[in-house]
Every structure is written in structure tokens, then in C-alpha cells.
C-alpha positions in Angstrom: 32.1 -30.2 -19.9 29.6 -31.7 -23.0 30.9 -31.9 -26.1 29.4 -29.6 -28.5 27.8 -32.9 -30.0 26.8 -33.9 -27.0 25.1 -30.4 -26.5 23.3 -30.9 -29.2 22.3 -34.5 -28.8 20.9 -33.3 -25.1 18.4 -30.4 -26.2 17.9 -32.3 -29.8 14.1 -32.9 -28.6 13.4 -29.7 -27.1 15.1 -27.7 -30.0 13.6 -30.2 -33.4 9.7 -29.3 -30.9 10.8 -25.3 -31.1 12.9 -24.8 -34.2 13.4 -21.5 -32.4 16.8 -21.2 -31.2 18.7 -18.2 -32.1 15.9 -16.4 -33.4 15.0 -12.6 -32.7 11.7 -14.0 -31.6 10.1 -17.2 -30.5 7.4 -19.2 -32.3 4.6 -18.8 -29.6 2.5 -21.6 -31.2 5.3 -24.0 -30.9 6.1 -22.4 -27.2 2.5 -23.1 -26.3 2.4 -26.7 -27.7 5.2 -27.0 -25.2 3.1 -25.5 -22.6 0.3 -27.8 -23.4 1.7 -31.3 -23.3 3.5 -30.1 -19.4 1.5 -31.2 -16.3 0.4 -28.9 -13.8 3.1 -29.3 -11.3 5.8 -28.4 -13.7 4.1 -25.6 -14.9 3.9 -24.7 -11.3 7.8 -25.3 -11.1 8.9 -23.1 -13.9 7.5 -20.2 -12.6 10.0 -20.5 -9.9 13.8 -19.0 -9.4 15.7 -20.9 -6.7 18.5 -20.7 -4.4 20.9 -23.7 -4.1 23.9 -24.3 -1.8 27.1 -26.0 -3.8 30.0 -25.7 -6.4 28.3 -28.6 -7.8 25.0 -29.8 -9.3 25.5 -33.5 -8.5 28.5 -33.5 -5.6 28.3 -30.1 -3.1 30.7 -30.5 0.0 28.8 -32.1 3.0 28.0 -28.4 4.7 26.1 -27.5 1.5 24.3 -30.7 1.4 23.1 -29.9 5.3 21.9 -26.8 4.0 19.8 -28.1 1.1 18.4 -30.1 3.2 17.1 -28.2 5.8 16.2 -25.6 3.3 15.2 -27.1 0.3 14.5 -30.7 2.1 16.5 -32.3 -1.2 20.3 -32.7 -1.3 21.3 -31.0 -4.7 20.4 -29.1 -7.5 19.9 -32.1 -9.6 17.3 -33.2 -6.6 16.1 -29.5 -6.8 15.0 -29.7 -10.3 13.9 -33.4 -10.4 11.3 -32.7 -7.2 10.0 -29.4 -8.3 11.3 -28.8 -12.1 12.4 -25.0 -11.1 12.3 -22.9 -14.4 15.9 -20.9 -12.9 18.5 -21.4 -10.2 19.9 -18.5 -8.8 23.6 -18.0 -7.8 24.7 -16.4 -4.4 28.7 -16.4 -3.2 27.4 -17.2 0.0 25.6 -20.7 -0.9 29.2 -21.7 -2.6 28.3 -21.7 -5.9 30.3 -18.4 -7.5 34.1 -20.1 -6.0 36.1 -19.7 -9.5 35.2 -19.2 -12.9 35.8 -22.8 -13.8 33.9 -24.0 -11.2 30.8 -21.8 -11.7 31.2 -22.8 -15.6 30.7 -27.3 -14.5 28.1 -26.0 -12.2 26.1 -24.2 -14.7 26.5 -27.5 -16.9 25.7 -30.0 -14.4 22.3 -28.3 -13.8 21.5 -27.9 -17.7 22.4 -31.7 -17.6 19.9 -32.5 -14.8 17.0 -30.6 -16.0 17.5 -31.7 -19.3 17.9 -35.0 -18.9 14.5 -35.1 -17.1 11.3 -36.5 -19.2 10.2 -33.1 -20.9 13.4 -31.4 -19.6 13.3 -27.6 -20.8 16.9 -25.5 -19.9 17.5 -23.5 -16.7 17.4 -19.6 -16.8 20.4 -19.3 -14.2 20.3 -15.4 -13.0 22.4 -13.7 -10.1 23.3 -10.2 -8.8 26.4 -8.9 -10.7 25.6 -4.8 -10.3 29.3 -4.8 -9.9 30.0 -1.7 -7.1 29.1 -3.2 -3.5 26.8 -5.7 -4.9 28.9 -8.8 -6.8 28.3 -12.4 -6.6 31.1 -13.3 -9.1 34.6 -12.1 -7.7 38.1 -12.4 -9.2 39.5 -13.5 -11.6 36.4 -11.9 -13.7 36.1 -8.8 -14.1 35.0 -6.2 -11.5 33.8 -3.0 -13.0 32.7 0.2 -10.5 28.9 0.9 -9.9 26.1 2.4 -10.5 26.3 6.2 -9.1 30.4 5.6 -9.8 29.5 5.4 -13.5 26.4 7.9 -12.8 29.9 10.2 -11.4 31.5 9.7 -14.6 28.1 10.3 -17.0 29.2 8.4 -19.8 26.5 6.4 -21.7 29.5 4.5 -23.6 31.1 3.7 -20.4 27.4 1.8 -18.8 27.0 0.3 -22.6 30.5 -1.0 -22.5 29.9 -2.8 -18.5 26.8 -4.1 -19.6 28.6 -5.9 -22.7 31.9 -7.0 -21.3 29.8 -8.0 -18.2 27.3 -10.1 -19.9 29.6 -12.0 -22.2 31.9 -12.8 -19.1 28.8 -14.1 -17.2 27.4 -16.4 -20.6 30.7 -18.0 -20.6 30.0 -19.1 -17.0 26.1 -20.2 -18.2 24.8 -17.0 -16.4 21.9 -15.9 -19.0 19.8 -12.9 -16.2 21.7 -10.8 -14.5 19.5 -8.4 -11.7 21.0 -5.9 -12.9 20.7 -2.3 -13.8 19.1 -0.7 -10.7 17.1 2.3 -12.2 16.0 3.7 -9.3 16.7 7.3 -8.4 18.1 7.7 -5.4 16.8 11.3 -3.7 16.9 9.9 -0.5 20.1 10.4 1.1 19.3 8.1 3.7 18.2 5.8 2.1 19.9 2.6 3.8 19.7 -0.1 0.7 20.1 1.8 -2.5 22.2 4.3 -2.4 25.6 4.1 -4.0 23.6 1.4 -6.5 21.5 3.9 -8.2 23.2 5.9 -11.0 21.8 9.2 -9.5 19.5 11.8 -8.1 17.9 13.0 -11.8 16.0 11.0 -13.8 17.1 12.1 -16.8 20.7 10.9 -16.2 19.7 7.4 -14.9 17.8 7.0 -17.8 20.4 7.4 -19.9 22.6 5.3 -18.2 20.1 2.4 -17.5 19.1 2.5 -21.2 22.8 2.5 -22.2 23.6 -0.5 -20.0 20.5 -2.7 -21.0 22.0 -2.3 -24.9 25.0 -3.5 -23.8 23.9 -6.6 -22.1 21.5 -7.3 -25.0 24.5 -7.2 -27.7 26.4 -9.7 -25.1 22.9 -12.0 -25.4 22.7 -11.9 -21.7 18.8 -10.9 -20.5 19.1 -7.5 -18.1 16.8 -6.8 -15.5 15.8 -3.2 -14.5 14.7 -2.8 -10.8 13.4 -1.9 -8.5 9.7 -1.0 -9.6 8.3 1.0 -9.4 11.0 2.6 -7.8 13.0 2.1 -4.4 15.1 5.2 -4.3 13.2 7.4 -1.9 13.1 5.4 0.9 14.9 5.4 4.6 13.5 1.5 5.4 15.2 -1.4 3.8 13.3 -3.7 2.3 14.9 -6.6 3.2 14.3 -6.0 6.8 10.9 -3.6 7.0 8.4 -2.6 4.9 9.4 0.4 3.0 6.5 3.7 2.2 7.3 5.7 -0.8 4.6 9.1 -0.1 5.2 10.2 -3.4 2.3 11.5 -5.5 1.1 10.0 -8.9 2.9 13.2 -10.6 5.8 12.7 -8.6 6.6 9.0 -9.5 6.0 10.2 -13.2 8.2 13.1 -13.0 11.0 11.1 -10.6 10.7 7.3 -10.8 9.2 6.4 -14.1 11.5 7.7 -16.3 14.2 5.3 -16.3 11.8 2.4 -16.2 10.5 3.9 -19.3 14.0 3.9 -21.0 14.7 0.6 -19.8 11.5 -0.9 -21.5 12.3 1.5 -24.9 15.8 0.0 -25.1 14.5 -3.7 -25.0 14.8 -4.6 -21.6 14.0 -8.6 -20.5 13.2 -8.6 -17.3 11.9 -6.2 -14.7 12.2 -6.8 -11.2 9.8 -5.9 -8.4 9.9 -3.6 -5.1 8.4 -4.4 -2.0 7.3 -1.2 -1.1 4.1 0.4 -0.6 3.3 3.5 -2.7 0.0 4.8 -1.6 -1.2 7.2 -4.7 -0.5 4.1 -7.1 -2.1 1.4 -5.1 -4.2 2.7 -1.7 -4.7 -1.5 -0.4 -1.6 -1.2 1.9 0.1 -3.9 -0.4 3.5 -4.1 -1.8 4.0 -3.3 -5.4 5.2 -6.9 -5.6 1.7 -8.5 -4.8 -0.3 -5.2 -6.8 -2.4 -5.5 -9.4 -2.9 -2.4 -10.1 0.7 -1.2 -10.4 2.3 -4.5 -12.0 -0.7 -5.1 -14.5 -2.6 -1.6 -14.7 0.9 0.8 -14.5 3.5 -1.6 -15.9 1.7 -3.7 -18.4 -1.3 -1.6 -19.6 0.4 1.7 -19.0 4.2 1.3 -19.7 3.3 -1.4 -22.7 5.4 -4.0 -21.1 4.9 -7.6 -22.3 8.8 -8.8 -20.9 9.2 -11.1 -18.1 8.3 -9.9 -14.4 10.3 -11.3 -11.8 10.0 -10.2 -8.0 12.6 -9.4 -5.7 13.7 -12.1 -3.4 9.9 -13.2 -1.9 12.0 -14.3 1.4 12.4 -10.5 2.1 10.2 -9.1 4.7 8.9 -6.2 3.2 6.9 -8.7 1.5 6.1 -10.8 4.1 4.9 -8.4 6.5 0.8 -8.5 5.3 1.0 -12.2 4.4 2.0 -15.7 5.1 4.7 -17.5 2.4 1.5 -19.6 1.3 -0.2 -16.4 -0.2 2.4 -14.6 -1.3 3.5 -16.4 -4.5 -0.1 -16.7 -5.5 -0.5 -13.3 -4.9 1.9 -12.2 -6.7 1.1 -14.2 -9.8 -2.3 -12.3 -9.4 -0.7 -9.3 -9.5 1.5 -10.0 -13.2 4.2 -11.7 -11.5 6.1 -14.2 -14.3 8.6 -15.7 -11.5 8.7 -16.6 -8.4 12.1 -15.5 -7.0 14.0 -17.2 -4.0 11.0 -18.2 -1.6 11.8 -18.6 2.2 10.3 -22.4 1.8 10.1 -23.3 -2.0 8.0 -26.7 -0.8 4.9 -24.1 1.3 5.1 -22.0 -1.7 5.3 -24.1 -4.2 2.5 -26.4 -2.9 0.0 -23.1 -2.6 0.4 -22.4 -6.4 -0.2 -25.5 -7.2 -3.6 -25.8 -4.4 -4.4 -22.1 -5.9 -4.5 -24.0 -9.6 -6.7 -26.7 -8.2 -8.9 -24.7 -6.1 -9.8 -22.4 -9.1 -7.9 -19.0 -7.5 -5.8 -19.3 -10.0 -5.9 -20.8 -13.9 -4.0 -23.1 -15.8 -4.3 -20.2 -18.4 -2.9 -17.6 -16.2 0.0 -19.9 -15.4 0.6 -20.3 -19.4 0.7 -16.8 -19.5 3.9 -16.4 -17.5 5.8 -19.7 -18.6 5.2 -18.2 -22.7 6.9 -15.0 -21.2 9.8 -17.2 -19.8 10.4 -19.6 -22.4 10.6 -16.9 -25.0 12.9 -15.5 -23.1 15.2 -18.7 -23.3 14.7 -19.1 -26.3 16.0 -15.8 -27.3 18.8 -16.3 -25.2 19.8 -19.8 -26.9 19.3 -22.1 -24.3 17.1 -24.3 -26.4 20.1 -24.8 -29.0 23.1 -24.0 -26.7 22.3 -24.5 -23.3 26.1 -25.5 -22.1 29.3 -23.3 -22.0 32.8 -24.9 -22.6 36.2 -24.4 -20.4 37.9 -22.7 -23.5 35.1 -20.1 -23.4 36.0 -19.1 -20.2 39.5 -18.9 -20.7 39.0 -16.7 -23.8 36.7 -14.3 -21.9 36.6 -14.3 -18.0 38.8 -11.8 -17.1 41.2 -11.2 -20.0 43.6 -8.6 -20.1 41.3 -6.1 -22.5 38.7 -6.4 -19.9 40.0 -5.4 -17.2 41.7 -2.3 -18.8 38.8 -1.3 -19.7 37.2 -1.4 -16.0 40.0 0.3 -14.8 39.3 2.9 -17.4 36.1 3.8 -16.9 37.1 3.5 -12.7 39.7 6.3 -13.5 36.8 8.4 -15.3 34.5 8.4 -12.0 36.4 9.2 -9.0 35.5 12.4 -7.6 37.5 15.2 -5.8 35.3 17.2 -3.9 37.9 19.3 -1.7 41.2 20.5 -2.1 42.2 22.9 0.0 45.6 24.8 -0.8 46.3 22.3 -3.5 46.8 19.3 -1.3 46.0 17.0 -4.2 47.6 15.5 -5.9 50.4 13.9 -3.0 54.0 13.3 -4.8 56.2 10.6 -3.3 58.9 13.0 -3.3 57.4 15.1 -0.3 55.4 12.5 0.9 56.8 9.4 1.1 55.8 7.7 3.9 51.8 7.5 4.0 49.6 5.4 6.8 45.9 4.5 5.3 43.4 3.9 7.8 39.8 3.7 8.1 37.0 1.3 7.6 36.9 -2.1 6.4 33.4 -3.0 6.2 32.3 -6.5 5.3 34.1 -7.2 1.3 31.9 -7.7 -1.8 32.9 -10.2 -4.2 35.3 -7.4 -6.0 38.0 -6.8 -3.3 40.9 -9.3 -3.1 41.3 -7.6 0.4 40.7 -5.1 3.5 39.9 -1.8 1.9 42.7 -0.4 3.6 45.0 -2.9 2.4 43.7 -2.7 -1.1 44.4 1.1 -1.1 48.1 0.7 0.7 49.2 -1.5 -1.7 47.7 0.7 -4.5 49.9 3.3 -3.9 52.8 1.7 -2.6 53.0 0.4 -6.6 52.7 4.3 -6.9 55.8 4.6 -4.9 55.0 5.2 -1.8 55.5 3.4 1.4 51.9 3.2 2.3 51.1 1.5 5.7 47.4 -0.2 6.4 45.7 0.1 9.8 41.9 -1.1 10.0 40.2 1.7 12.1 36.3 -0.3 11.2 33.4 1.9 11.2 33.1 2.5 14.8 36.5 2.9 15.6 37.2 2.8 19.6 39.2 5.4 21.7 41.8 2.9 22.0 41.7 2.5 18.0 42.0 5.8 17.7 44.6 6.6 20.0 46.6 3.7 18.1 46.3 5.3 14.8 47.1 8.8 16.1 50.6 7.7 17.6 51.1 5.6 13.8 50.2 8.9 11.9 53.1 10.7 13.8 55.3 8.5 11.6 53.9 9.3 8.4 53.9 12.0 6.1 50.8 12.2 5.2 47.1 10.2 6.2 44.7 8.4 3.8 41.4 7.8 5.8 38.5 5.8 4.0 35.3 7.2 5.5 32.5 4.7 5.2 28.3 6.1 6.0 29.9 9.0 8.4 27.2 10.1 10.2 26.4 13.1 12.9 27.4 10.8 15.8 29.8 8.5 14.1 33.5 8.2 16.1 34.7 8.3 12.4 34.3 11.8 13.0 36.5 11.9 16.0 39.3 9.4 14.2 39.5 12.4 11.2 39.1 15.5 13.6 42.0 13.5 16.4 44.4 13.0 12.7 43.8 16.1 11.5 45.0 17.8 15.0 48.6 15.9 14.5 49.3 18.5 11.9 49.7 15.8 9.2 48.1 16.1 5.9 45.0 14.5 5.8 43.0 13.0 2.6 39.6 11.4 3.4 38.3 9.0 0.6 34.3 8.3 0.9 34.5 4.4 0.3 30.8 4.2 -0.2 28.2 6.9 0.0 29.6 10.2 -1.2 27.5 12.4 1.4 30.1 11.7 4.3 32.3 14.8 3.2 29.2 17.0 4.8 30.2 15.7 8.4 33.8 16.4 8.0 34.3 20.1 6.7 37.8 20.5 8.1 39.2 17.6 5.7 41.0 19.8 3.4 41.5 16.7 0.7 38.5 14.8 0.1 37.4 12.5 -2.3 34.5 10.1 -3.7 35.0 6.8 -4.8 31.7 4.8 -4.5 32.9 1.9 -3.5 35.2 -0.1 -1.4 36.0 -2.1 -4.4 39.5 -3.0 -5.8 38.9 -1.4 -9.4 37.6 2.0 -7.5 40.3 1.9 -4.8 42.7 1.6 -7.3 41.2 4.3 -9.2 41.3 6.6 -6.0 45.7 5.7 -5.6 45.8 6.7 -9.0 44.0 10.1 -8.6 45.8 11.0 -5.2 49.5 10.1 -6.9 48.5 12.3 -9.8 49.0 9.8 -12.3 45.6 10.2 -13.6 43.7 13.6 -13.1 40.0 13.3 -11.2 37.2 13.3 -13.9 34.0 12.2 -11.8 30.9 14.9 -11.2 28.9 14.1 -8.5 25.6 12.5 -9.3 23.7 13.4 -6.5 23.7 16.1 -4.2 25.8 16.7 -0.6 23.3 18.6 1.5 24.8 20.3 4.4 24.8 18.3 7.8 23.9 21.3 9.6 21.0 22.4 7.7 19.7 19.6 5.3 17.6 21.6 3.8 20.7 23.3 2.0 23.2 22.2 -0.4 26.8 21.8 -0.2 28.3 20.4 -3.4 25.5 20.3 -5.9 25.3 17.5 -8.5 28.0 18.2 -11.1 30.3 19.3 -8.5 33.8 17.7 -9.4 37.4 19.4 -9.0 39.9 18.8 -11.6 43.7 19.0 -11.6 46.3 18.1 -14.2 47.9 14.5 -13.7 
């Protein structure tokens, strides 16, 4: 990695033009003397957030180069910022750029180096999705801390403020200065298929506390947070990513259910705000996702709200925002909407190119374009990058997953799991009576925070407890012969753990619990993602939340079913009852307690 002098011999130019680095604000009349002396096309670029496949900015593997070039049509991230001069590079596990912490730590310097060393080179804004929960892009060795509606279970604003700042001074020692993260939508949709268990909760009130909470910790780690998704995702039974999502809520509704926390998030000094692509009718009638309105990003969010931070959208390759347009008017759309970036377009050349012909044909200004790039390069500015663009090997060693760290996520983990039934005391098991315990259930597809099968994760977990736990992967859709397999294994065992995972009416999960539960054995059910899955299983006399299917929470679960730490979490949201939605079983708050 650069040498501090060589740091500061790199961004000499750019920081002697700014003489704002480090400051609580930027100079805007030096920022826009900046703007003025940059040609249209990297004005164009800056506005834009890219993917990029490879641990390396100069030297990805061979598969990775493939992929840039039948993506990108250039071989690297150097190449990347040299054709289009991108304003921010995003990270993703699955392009190969998140491998170690080391690694991520050269690659983050390797693309400060490229840009910079271009004629006019201005730092990279490297962002990526570290919620923590189910959606992680940094795994182990860093640390992993629960998410959203976990915290939301354990409703303590010290807890979120402490993530956000052990989180955001993990990722700045890897060059990570955005993180995507807190999602402040309230989730009153149980069905809703792509929130969910990354909301904090069903009440507004709560989520704004939390979101609020988290954003201050981010901003005393220097790292920019970004609330999302406005203006508001979490009623919703469409995905975004796949469909195009209509939220029917009335104007009083949004204020009374979605607004809040966005509210909070701006009050507490939040950075960045991303977009939704959904289509709320009584705040914008054109049929057009929030991401491309006008109305509701300039009208609601800037005049309304008072919100002069960066706007980025949600990933533009998405097709809830492709579904009314082509990828060559969407990013000009946007930016006539209030968009600031541009993130992660299906073809960065087509969209780049109709910015730039939108510019030329008069669609679009110069000035409007200057408008967004001030709002950016503030932003950098405030986050050092002018004076300090680089991070150092030592750096990561004395803060990537340090003991103090992860103590504290396992902590605040022990402070949100949930027991929602226990019948006859069942909970908490003692290895005394119950020795020999067989964990089965679903292993869906592993964030970047499990080291393993969730089954595995949560057999070793209390084998350290002193049990003699035994895994078997039953998936989601367990067959009758997977069934049968795991009935004839529980007759060995004490005692049954089962991770449930999205149980639904029709689910053979259900059949898997109900065929164990007939052996006589003692069954606990854990809910390894949404906690609503207790409603379909009533005869489950131990059941309990955890959120996620995440190392820290399934940890946290052992620990609650051994009894060496008593169950603290409240449930965030509400279980209605499977047979009649319209009714509540465990109401938010809901939370047993024993003593561990």
C-alpha cells in the first residue's frame, strides 16, 4: 500500500485546489472551480456508481477479466475509470472483490491510484451493501453484526448507534466510505418478499429511532450512511428486483407509516438517500417509479423533507425500473427527477452515452449535471478522500475484526433473540437431560456472515455448549425421503432443533416439524429468517426468533436454548394468525423470558 507520503504526494493537486479536507463542510466555490475546469464527459462519469469484477484494480484473475469485458467492454477497474471516469465503484462478494480484508484494503488502493493518477483525477466514493443480517458483502474475518428487525427485537438505540460505528470504522479501514445501509422502511407487509427481516419493524416510531441511532453512529465512524428505500418499500408483496412493486397507500398514510423514519434519518444528518423503484399512486399518479419521479424525489424529498444530501438510486439494472423504459432513458430520467448518482446500470456504455447525448441535445444542462457532482464532491470531501484517500495494512489489522468487536456483536445478538413459545418449560434444554441433540432444517443459500450451513453453524454452537449436536440439511422443501431420513436420525436423539426458514401454508417444512414432533421427542423450532413462521406451526411447543441465518444470531439462539444467556428480544412486528390473517397471534412486544 502508498506510503503516507506518497498519499499525500498523489492527491497534493486536488487537496492544495480544495483546501477542504477534513472540514465539517466543503468550500462550494472551490468545489465548483473544480466543476468548471472538468469536460462534459467526466462530468457525465462522476455521476455514475459502478460494478466491477476482481480482487484487483490492475490484475483480476482471467474469469473476472471475461466478465468486465463482456459487461463493461474494458478489462479492469483501472480501464473502468480511465474510459468513463466513474465518480464510485461499488463492491459485490459475487464480482470477487470482498475475498479478505487485506485484499479488499490493495483493491480499494489500486482504484484510488488509477483515478487519481488520471489528468484531473478526483477520489473514488467506493460504497457496498453491509446491512449486516441476510444482506453482507464483507464476510469474516470482519465483523458480522445481526440485522435490522433483530436489533428492531432488541429495541436498543445504543445497540444500532454502536453497529453503525464499529461497522463503519471496519469498512474505512478497507477504503469503504458509503455503506447502503440503514433500511428505514417499515415493513407492515408480512409478505413482503424483499424487505422483510431488513426493516427494523412494523411502527414507525421504533424504526425511527433505530435508523436515527444508526446513521449517528456511522457519521462518528466518518463513513457516509444511506437510508433507503424511499419513499418506502415496506408494504409491498412484489420484489423490486424482479417486478414492479405498487404501494396503494394514501398521502396520509405514507405520512403517518413511511415518512417518519426518513424524517429521522435526514434530522440525524444522514448522507445519502437511496431510491425505491416502486410506484405510489397518491404521491406521483404518472405510473412512474419513485426513482425516475419528480415530483416525489424533488417536490417530497427535497422541497418537502428539506433534503440537500446526495440521492443515489437503487441498482438502475433492477426491473422494477426498467419495466416503463429502455436503459437509454432511464439514467436521464432519473437525473430529471433529483437523482445525484447513477447506481450499477445494466450497460454503463448505453447509459452513459444517453447522459451525455441528453447534455448535448439540451434535455439536460451542464448546470443540472453541476448540481449533483457539488452534492457528491462535498460529500468526499467530508469524508477525507481529498486529503486521505488510501488505507494502510496496519489499519486493518488494528480494526477489522478485533476481539472488542466482535464481543460486542455477539452482545447485542444475545440481546435480540426471541422466544415466542414455551410450552411446559421446555426452554431452556440442559445437557444433562438432553444430551444428544440432531439440528435439522434449512440451509438456504449463505450470506457473507456464515462460515457454514445453518445447520452446521447451530450444531457446532451448542456442541461448545456441551452437547453432542448432530447437523442434517433438511433445505426448504424438504422431500418425503428427506423427511423420512431425519425422522429415523431424531429417534437417536434426545431432543430436535429445527430451523424453519419462510414456512408457509403449503410448505413440507410443515410436514418435517409435524412428522418430528410425532416421534415423541422434544421439539424446538428456531425461525432462521422471518419470524412469522411460528403461525403455521402451533403444535411446536419451543419456538424461537432469530432473524437470521447468520453465524452471530445462530450463535446467539445456542446460547439462549443452553440457558447460558436468558432470551431478551420483543418482537418487532406482529404474528398474525395463519388461519385468520386478519387476527393477531403474538403482538409486537411479545417476548418470553427465563432466567439463564
Amino acid at each position: 500500500m502508498p506510503s503516507r507520503r506518497t498519499v499525500l504526494a498523489a492527491t497534493a493537486g486536488v487537496a492544495a485546489a480544495l483546501a477542504v479536507g477534513g472540514t465539517a463542510h466543503a468550500d462550494d466555490r472551490k468545489l465548483r472551480s473544480l466543476i468548471s475546469r472538468m469536460p462534459l464527459q467526466e462530468k457525465v462519469g462522476q455521476l455514475f456508481v459502478m460494478r466491477v469484477y476482481g480482487h484487483s484494480a490492475t490484475a483480476p484473475d482471467q474469469a473476472d477479466i471475461d466478465a468486465n469485458l463482456k459487461e463493461i467492454g474494458v478489462r479492469t477497474a483501472a480501464e473502468l475509470l480511465a474510459k468513463y471516469r466513474v465518480g464510485g465503484i461499488i463492491y459485490f462478494a459475487w464480482a470477487h472483490n470482498t475475498r479478505d480484508p487485506h485484499q479488499i484494503a490493495g483493491l480499494s488502493n489500486g482504484i484510488q491510484k488509477a483515478s487519481l493518477d488520471l489528468p484531473r483525477g478526483l477520489p473514488v466514493l467506493i460504497s457496498t451493501d453491509q446491512e449486516h443480517g441476510i444482506v453482507a458483502r464483507v464476510g469474516e474475518p470482519a465483523t458480522l453484526f445481526p440485522g435490522a428487525m433483530a436489533v428492531g427485537a432488541g429495541g436498543s438505540t445504543a445497540d444500532a448507534r454502536t453497529l453503525g460505528r464499529i461497522a463503519g470504522k471496519e469498512l474505512r479501514a478497507l477504503g469503504i466510505r458509503q455503506n447502503y445501509s440503514p433500511v428505514a422502511d417499515v415493513n407492515v407487509n408480512p409478505a413482503n418478499p424483499v424487505i422483510g427481516v431488513r426493516s427494523f419493524g412494523s411502527q414507525p416510531a421504533a424504526v425511527s429511532r433505530l435508523v436515527a441511532a444508526e446513521v449517528t453512529g456511522y457519521e462518528h465512524a466518518s463513513v457516509a450512511a444511506t437510508a433507503k428505500h424511499f419513499p418506502g418499500h415496506g408494504d409491498t408483496e412484489v420484489d423490486s428486483h424482479y417486478g414492479f412493486p405498487v404501494i396503494n397507500h394514501t398521502r396520509a398514510q405514507w405520512e403517518e407509516l413511511d415518512a417518519p423514519p426518513f424524517r429521522a434519518a435526514i434530522a440525524a444528518g444522514i448522507d445519502s438517500i437511496m431510491t425505491a423503484h416502486i410506484m405510489v399512486p397518491a404521491l406521483d399518479d404518472s405510473g412512474d417509479p419513485a426513482t425516475l419521479s419528480h415530483p416525489i424525489l424533488t417536490g417530497i424529498l427535497r422541497e418537502e423533507l428539506g433534503y440537500d444530501g446526495v440521492v443515489v438510486t437503487d441498482s438502475l439494472g433492477m426491473e422494477g425500473v426498467r419495466t416503463k423504459y429502455g436503459d437509454d432513458r432511464v439514467p436521464v430520467l432519473a437525473l430529471k427527477a433529483g437523482v445525484d448518482q447513477l447506481l450499477n446500470p445494466p450497460n454503463l456504455d448505453v447509459a452513459w452515452n444517453a447522459v451525455l447525448k441528453a447534455v448535448r441535445d439540451g434535455e439536460l444542462t451542464e448546470a443540472r449535471l453541476d448540481r449533483s457532482i457539488l452534492r457528491v464532491l462535498r460529500l468526499k470531501a467530508r469524508l477525507g478522500l481529498f486529503t486521505d484517500p488510501y488505507v494502510t495494512h496496519r489499519g486493518v489489522d488494528r480494526t477489522v475484526g478485533i476481539g472488542a468487536h466482535l464481543r460486542a456483536a455477539d452482545r447485542i445478538a444475545e440481546r435480540t433473540t426471541t422466544l415466542l413459545v414455551n410450552e411446559g418449560g421446555l426452554l431452556p434444554l440442559s445437557p444433562a437431560g438432553t444430551k444428544k441433540l440432531l439440528v435439522v432444517g434449512a440451509d438456504p443459500a449463505s450470506p457473507s456472515g456464515t462460515t457454514g450451513p445453518p445447520t452446521g453453524v447451530l450444531a457446532g454452537a451448542l456442541t461448545e455448549l456441551g452437547f453432542t449436536a448432530t447437523a442434517l440439511s433438511t433445505g426448504t422443501a424438504p422431500s418425503a425421503a428427506v423427511i423420512a431420513r431425519a425422522v429415523a436420525a431424531a429417534q437417536e436423539a434426545d431432543a430436535v432443533v429445527v430451523g424453519t426458514y419462510n414456512v408457509t401454508a403449503a410448505s413440507s417444512q410443515k410436514t418435517l416439524v409435524t412428522e418430528l414432533l410425532a416421534t415423541g421427542k422434544p421439539v424446538v423450532a428456531v425461525a432462521i429468517r422471518n419470524p412469522y413462521d411460528v403461525a403455521h406451526l402451533p403444535a411446536v411447543k419451543g419456538y424461537l426468533a432469530a432473524y437470521s441465518w447468520t453465524d452471530v444470531e445462530l450463535r446467539a439462539a445456542a446460547r439462549v436454548i443452553a440457558g447460558a444467556v436468558g432470551p431478551r428480544g420483543k418482537l418487532p412486528v406482529p404474528v398474525q394468525r395463519a388461519d385468520d390473517p386478519g387476527r393477531v397471534l403474538y403482538p409486537v412486544g411479545h417476548g418470553l423470558s427465563y432466567r439463564a
